[in-house]
C-alpha positions as CSV (number, residue, x, y, z in Angstrom):
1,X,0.0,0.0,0.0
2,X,0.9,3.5,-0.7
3,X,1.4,5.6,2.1
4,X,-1.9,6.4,3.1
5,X,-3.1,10.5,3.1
6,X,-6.3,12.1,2.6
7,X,-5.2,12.9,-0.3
8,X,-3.7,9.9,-1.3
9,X,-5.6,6.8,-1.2
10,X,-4.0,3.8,0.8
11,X,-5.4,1.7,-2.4
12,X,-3.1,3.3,-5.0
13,X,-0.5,0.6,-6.6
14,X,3.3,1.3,-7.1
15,X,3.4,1.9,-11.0
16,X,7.5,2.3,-11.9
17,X,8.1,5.5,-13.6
18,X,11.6,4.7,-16.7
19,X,13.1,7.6,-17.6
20,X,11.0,9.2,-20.5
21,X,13.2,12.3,-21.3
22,X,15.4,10.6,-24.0
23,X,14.5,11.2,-27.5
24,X,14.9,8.1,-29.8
25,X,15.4,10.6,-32.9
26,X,17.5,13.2,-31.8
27,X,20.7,13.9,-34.2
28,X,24.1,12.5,-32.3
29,X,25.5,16.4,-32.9
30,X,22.7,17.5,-30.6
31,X,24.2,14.7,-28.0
32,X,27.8,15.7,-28.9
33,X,27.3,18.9,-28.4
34,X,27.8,18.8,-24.0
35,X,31.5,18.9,-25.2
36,X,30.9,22.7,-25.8
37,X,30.8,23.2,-22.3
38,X,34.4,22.7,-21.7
39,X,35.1,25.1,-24.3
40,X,33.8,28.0,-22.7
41,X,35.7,27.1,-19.3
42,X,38.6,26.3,-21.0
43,X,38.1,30.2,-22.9
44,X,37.2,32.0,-19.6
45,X,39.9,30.6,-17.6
46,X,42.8,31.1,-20.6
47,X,41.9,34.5,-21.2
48,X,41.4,35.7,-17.5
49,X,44.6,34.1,-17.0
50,X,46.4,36.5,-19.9
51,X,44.1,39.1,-18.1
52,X,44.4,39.0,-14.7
53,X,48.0,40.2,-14.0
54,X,47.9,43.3,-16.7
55,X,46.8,47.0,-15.9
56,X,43.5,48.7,-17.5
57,X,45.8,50.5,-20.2
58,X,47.4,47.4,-21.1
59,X,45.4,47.1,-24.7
60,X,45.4,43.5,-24.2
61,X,43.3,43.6,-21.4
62,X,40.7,45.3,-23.5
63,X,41.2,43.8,-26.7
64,X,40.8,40.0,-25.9
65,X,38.4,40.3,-24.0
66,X,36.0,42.1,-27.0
67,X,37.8,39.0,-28.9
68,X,36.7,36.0,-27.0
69,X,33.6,37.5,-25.2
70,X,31.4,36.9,-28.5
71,X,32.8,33.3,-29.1
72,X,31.6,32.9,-25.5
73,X,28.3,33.4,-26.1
74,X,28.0,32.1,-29.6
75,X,29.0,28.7,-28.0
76,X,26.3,29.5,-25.4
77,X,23.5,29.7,-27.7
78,X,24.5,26.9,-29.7
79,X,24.9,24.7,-26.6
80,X,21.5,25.8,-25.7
81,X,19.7,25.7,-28.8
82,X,21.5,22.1,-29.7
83,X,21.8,20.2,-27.0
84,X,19.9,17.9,-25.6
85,X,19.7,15.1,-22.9
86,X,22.1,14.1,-20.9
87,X,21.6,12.0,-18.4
88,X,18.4,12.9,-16.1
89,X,15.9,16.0,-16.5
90,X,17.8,17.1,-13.7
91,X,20.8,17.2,-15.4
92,X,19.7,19.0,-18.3
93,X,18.4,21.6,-16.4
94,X,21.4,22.1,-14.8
95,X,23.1,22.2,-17.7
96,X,21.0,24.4,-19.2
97,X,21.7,27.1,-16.6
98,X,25.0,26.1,-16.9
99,X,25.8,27.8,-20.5
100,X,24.0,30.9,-19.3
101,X,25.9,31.6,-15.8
102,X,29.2,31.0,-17.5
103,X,28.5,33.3,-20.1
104,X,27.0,35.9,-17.4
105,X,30.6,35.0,-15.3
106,X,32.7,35.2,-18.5
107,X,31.4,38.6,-19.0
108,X,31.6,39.7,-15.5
109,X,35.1,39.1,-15.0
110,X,36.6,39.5,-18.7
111,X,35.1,42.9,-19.4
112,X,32.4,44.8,-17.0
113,X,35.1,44.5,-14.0
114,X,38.4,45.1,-15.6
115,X,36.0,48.2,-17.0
116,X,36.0,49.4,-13.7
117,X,39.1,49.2,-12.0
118,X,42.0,50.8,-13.2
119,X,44.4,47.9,-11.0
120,X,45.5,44.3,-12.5
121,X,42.6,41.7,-11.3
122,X,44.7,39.7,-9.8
123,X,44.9,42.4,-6.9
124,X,41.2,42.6,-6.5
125,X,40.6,38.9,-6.4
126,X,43.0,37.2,-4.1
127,X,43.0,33.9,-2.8
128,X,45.6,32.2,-0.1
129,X,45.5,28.9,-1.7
130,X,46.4,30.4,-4.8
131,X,49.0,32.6,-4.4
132,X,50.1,35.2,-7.5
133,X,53.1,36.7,-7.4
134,X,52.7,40.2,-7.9
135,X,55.4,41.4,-10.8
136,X,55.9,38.0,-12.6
137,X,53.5,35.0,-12.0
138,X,54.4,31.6,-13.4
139,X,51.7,30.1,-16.2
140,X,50.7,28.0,-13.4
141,X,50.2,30.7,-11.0
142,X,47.8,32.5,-13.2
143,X,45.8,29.3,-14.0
144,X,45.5,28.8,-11.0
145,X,44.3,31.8,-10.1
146,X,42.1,32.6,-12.8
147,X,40.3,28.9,-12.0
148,X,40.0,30.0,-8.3
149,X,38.1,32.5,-9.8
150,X,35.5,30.9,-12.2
151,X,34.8,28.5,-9.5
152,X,33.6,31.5,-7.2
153,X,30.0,32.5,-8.4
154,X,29.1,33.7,-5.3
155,X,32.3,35.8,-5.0
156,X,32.9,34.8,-1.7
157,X,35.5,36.7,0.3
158,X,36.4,39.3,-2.7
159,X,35.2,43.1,-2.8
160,X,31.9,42.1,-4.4
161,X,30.4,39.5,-1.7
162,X,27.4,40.2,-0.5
163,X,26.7,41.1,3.3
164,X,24.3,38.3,3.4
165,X,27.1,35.9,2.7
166,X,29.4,37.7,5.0
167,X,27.0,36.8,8.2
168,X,26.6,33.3,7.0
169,X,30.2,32.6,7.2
170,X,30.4,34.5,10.3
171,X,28.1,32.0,11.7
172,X,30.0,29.0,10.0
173,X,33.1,30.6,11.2
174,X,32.0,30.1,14.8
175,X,31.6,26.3,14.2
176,X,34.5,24.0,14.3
177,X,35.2,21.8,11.0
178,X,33.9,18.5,12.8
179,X,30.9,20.1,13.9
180,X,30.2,21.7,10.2
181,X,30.8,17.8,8.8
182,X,28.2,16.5,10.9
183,X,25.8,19.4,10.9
184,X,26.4,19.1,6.7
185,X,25.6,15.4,7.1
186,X,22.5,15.3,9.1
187,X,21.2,18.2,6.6
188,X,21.7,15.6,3.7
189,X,20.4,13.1,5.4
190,X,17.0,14.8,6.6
191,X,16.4,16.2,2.9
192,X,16.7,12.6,1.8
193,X,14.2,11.5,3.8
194,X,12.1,14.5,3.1
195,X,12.0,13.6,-0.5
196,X,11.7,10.1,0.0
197,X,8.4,11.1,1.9
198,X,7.7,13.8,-1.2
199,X,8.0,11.0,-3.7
200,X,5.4,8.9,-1.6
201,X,2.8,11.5,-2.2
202,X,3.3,12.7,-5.6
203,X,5.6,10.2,-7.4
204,X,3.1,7.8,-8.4
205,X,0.7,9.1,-11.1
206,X,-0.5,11.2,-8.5
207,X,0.7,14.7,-8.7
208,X,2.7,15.2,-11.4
209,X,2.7,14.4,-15.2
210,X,5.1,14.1,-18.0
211,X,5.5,13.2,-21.6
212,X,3.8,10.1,-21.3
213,X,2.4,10.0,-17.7
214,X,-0.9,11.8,-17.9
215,X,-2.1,13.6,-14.2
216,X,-4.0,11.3,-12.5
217,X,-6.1,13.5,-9.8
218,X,-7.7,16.4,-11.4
219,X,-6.2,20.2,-11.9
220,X,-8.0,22.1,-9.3
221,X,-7.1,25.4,-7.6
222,X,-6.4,23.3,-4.3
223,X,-4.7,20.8,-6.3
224,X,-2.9,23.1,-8.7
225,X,-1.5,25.1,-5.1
226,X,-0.3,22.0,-4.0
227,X,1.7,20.8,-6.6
228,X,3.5,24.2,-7.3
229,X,4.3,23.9,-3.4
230,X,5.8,20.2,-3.9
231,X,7.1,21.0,-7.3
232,X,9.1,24.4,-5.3
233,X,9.9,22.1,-2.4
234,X,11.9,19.5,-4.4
235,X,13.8,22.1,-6.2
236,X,15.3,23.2,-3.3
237,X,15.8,19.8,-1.9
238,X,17.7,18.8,-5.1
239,X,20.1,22.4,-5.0
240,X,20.4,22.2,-1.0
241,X,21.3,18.6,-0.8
242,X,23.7,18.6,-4.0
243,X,25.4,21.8,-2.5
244,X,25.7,19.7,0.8
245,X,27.2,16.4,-0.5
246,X,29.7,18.8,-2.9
247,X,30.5,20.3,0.8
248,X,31.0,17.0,2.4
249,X,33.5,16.0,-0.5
250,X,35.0,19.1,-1.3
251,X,36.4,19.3,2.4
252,X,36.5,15.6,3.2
253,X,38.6,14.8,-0.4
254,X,40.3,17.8,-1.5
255,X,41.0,19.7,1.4
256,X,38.4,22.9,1.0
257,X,38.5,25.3,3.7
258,X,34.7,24.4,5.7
259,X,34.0,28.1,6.1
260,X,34.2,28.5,2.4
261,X,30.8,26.9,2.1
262,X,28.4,29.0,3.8
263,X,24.6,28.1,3.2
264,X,23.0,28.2,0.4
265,X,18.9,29.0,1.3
266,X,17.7,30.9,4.1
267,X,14.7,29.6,4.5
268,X,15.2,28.7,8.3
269,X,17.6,31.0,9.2
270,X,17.1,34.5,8.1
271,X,14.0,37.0,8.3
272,X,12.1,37.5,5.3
273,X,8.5,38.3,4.7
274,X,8.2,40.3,1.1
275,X,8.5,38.8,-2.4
276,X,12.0,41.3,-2.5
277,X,13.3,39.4,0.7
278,X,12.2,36.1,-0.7
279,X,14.4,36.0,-3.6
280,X,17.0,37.9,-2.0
281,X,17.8,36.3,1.2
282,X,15.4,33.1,1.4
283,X,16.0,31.6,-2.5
284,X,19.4,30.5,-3.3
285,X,21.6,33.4,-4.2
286,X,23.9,31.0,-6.2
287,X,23.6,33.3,-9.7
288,X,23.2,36.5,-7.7
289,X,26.1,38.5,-9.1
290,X,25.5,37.0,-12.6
291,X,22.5,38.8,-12.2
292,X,23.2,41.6,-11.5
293,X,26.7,42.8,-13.0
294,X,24.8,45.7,-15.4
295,X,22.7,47.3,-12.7
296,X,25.6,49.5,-11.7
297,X,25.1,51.3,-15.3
298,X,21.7,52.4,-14.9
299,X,20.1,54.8,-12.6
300,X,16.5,54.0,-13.1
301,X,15.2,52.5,-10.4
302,X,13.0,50.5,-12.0
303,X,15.4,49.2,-14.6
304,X,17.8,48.0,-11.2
305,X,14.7,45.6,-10.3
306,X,13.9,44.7,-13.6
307,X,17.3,43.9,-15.2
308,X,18.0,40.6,-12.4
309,X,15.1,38.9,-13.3
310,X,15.4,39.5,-16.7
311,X,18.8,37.8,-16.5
312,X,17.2,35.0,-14.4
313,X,14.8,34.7,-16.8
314,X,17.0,33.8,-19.8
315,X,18.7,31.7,-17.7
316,X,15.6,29.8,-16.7
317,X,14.3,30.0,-20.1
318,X,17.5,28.4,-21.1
319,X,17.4,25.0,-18.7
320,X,14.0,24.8,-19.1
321,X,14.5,24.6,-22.9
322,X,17.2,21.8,-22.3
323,X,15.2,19.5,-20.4
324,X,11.4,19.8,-22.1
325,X,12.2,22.3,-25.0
326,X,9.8,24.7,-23.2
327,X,11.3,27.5,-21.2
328,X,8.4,30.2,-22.0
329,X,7.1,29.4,-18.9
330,X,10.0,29.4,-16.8
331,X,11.0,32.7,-18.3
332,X,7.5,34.3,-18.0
333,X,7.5,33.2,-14.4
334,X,10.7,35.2,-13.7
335,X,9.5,38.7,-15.4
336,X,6.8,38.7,-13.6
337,X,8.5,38.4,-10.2
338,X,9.7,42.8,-10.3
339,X,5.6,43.3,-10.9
340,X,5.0,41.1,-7.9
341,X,8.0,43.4,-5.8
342,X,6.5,46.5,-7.3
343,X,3.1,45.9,-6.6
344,X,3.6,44.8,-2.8
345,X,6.1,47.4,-1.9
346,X,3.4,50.5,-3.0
347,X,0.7,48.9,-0.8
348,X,2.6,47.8,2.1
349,X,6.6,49.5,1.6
350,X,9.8,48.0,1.4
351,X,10.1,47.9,5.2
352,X,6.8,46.1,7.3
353,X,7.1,45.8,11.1
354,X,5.1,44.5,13.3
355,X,4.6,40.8,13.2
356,X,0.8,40.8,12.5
357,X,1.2,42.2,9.6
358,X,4.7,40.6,8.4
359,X,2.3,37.4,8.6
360,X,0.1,38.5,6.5
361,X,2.8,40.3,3.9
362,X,4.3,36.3,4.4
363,X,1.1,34.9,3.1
364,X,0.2,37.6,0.1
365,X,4.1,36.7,-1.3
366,X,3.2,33.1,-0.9
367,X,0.3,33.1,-2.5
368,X,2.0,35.4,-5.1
369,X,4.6,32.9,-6.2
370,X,2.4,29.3,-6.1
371,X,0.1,31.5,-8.9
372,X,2.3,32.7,-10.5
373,X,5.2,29.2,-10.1
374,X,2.3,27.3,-11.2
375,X,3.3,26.8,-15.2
376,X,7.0,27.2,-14.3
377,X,6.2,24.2,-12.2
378,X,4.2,21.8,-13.8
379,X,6.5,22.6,-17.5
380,X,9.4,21.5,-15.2
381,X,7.4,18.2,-14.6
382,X,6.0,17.6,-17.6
383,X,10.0,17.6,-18.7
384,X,10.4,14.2,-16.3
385,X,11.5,16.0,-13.1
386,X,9.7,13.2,-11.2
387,X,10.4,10.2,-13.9
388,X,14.0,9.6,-12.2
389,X,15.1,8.3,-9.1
390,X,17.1,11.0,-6.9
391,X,17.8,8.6,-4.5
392,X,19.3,5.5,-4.2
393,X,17.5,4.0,-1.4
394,X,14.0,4.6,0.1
395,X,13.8,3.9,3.7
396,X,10.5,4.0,3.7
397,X,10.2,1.1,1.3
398,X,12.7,-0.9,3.8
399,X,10.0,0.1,6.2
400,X,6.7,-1.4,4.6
401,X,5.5,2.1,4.5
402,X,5.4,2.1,0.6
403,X,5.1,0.1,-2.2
404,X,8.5,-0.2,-4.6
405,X,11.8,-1.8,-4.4
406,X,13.9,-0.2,-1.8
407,X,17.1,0.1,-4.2
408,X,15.6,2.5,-6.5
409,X,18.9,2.6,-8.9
410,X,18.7,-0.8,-9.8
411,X,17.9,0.3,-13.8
412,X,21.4,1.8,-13.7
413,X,22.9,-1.6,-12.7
414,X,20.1,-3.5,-15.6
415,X,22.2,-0.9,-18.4
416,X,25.6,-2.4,-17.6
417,X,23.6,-5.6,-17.4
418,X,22.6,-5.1,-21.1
């Protein structure tokens, strides 16, 4: 028996979900073309590597980068356009945001910083573990550096880090590295029972549909609500959880620094009532400074909470497009978040106090983003989100609890099989 709910009847039988994201007739070129995403690390990191050391007059520093900046996002569109399927929904998503944030990054660091300083880059970013000497760096040095850099999106600990990161690290600061370790496990651990439970309820033909796995209970308002709600609650699972485990083996492996991994949501540990505060302090901030690297060249207000999202959008539009081919959605969802900020902050202002009616500005943004996350959502499933298994073992299947083989990877071992 299924896990029994009032929503989900205990008489419900386990139906296995394959994969369906694969297409049997896409062009090998489309598949092949994943290899373009090595390209465009292997051109950021070269030419911030040429970069980094010179001075703003240097006309190398502002001629490559006007060289290499339009191959960067040629290869981005072409990645996007072209390629398709990887390995999960999940994946492709993933990768689909991928080509976007590194062209975002690429343009960031190769030509709207060095625009701005006069000084080399390599004394603005600066990294103990990768030490640049000042007057004449090795090759290796300046790889080195210029990786340390492309694998910072958050900009953590450089002049352009937020002050929200700043007071999570003070609080991971205050932790020892043992106690981060297990506090880092036990969060892993809790989100994969949480979405062993969330597969329990909507998993099974329930909740969610996809190409060929048609919505078994019908699309009501209440419905509707509640699927946008598990739909928005898996995607953080998936980023939270992934960001943990790369944690756990980033420090455990290859000897990270732990206070170089502060959170990633703050859901739980930071105030936030508004639709503003939402994306800016509760949502993962992981693109944050992708998004917003042009606002500093306009004055119009409105154009400063317009630009982000309109980044986001493209973004979303863009791993949306690689999983299902439809990112209209995804990106219309995103636009429409600065009328949502707009909207609120005339009636109630970009401050509220008082915790009666921070409640109730908690509810209107709630309500604000499960209407309007609805088709983000339910395009996201309809592109296999819930077709693949994200877990390896269900614990509640080793319980009784619900129906379905405990080892849920056991396809992967039948492929080797074959």
């Amino acid at each position: 028996m299924l896990f029994a709910t009032p929503l989900v009847p205990n008489n419900v039988q386990h139906y296995p979900r394959p994969p369906t994201y694969d297409l049997p007739d896409l062009p090998p070129s489309s598949r092949q073309s994943f290899l373009l995403f090595p390209v465009l690390v292997a051109l950021q990191i070269t030419t911030l590597a040429i970069i980094g050391p010179l001075p703003k007059t240097s006309p190398v520093r502002k001629l490559l980068p006007t060289i290499v900046i339009p191959i960067i996002i040629g290869v981005a569109i072409q990645a996007v356009l072209f390629c398709h399927h990887l390995t999960s929904p999940v994946a492709n998503f993933a990768a689909g945001t991928a080509a976007i944030s590194l062209t975002l990054q690429g343009i960031d660091l190769l030509y709207v910083i060095p625009s701005r300083y006069e000084i080399p880059l390599t004394d603005i970013f600066k990294f103990p573990s990768r030490p640049i000497h000042a007057t004449h760096p090795t090759w290796r040095q300046r790889l080195d550096w210029a990786g340390a850099c492309c694998n910072n999106p958050r900009m953590l600990k450089t002049p352009f880090e937020p002050s929200l990161l700043k007071r999570r690290r003070a609080r991971i600061e205050a932790l020892t590295r043992s106690q981060f370790l297990w506090r880092t496990f036990a969060k892993v651990m809790f989100i994969w029972v949480l979405i062993d439970c969330l597969l329990a309820f909507c998993r099974w033909d329930l909740w969610f549909s996809s190409a060929t796995h048609a919505f078994a209970t019908p699309d009501t308002i209440l419905i509707g609500a509640m699927r946008t709600i598990l739909g928005g609650a898996a995607i953080w699972m998936a980023v939270d959880s992934e960001h943990g485990i790369a944690a756990l083996v980033m420090i455990l492996l290859a000897g990270d620094d732990y206070r170089e991994w502060p959170d990633m949501f703050g859901f739980w540990t930071e105030s936030w009532c508004t639709i503003a505060e939402f994306w800016a302090v509760a949502w993962h901030g992981l693109f944050r400074q992708q998004f917003v690297i042009l606002t500093h060249t306009v004055s119009s207000p409105l154009l400063r909470v317009f630009m982000p999202f309109i980044f986001s959008a493209v973004l979303h539009f863009s791993g949306a497009h690689m999983q299902s081919r439809n990112g209209v959605d995804a990106a219309v969802f995103l636009v429409m978040q600065p009328v949502g900020i707009l909207v609120q902050q005339a009636l109630v202002g970009r401050e509220v106090k008082g915790r009666f009616m921070r409640a109730l500005v908690w509810i209107s943004t709630m309500v604000w983003l499960v209407a309007t996350g609805y088709r983000f959502l339910k395009a996201y499933a309809q592109g296999g989100m819930f077709d693949i298994e994200p877990i390896p073992i269900s614990f509640l299947s080793l319980l009784g609890i619900v129906e379905g083989p405990a080892f849920r990877w056991g396809w992967i071992l039948d492929l080797f099989r074959a």
